[in-house]
C-alpha positions as CSV (number, residue, x, y, z in Angstrom):
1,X,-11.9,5.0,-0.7
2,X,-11.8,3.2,-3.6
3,X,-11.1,6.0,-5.9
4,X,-8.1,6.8,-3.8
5,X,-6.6,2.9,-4.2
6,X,-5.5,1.8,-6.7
7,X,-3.4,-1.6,-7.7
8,X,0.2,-0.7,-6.1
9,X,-0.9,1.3,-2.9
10,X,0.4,0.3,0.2
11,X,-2.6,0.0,2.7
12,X,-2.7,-0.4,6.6
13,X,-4.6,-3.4,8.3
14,X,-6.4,-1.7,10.8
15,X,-9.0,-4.0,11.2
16,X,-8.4,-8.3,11.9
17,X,-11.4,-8.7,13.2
18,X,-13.4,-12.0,11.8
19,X,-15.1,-11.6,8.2
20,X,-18.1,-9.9,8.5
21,X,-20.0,-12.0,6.2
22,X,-18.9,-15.6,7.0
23,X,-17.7,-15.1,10.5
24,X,-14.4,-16.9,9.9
25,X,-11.0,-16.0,11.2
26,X,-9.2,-13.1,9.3
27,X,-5.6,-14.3,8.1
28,X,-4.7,-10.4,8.0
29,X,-2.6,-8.9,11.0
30,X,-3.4,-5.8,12.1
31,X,-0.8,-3.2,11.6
32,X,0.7,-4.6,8.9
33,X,0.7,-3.0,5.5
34,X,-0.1,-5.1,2.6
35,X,0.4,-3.8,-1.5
36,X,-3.4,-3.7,-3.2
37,X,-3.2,-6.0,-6.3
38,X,-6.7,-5.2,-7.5
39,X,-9.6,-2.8,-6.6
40,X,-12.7,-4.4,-7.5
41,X,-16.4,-2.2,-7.9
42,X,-18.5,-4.6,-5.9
43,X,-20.6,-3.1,-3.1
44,X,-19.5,-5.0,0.0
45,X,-22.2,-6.9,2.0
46,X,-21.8,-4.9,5.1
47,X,-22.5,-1.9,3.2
48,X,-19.9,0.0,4.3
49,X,-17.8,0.1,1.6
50,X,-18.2,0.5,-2.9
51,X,-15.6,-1.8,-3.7
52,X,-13.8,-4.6,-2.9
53,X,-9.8,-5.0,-2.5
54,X,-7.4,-8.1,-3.1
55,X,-4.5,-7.8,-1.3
56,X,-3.0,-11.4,-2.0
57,X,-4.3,-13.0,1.3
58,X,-6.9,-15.3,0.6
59,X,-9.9,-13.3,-1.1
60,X,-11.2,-9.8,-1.7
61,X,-12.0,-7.4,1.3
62,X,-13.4,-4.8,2.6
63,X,-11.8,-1.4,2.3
64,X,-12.7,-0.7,5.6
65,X,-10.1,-2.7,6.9
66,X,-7.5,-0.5,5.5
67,X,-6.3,2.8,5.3
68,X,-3.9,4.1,2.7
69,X,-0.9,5.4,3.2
70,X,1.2,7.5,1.7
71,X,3.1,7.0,-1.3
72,X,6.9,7.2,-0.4
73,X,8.7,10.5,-1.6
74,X,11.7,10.5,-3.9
75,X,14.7,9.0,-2.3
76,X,17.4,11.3,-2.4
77,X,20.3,10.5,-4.4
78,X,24.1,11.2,-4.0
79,X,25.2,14.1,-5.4
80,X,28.4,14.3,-7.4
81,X,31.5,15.8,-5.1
82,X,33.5,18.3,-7.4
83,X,37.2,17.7,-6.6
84,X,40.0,20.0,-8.0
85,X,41.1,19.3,-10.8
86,X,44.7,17.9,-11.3
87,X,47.1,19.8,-12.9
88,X,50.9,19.3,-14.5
89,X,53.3,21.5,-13.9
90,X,55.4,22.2,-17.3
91,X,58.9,23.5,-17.3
């Protein structure tokens, strides 16, 4: 995953289960999306992951938490209206 992320992705926490290394309490929520600040190549300790991602909330973590969602599509924009155009009568 971690050529797919990159600093700016929105990611899904699907995973708040306690830190695999240390065993302490996750201070993610699962189901919400967080915005990836920095991908890091460091090989998790779990091995399940290549690198490591910061999302803001305390420290790096694993990418297996997350899954990436997809980046939004172009807002659409309001078109110009043609109206009729005005004219003076002369006599």
């Amino acid at each position: 995953m971690s050529d797919a992320v990159g600093p700016g992705d929105l990611v899904l926490c699907v995973n708040a289960a306690p830190n695999h290394v240390t065993g302490r309490a996750v201070p993610l929520v699962a189901g919400e999306t967080y915005r990836v600040i920095e991908v890091m190549d460091f090989a998790c300790p779990c091995g399940r992951s290549d690198a490591l991602i910061d999302v803001g909330v305390d420290f790096a973590w694993c990418q297996t938490r997350f899954r990436l969602l997809p980046k939004p599509k172009a807002q659409a924009r309001p078109r110009r209206v043609s109206a009729p155009k005005e004219t003076e009568t002369v006599r």
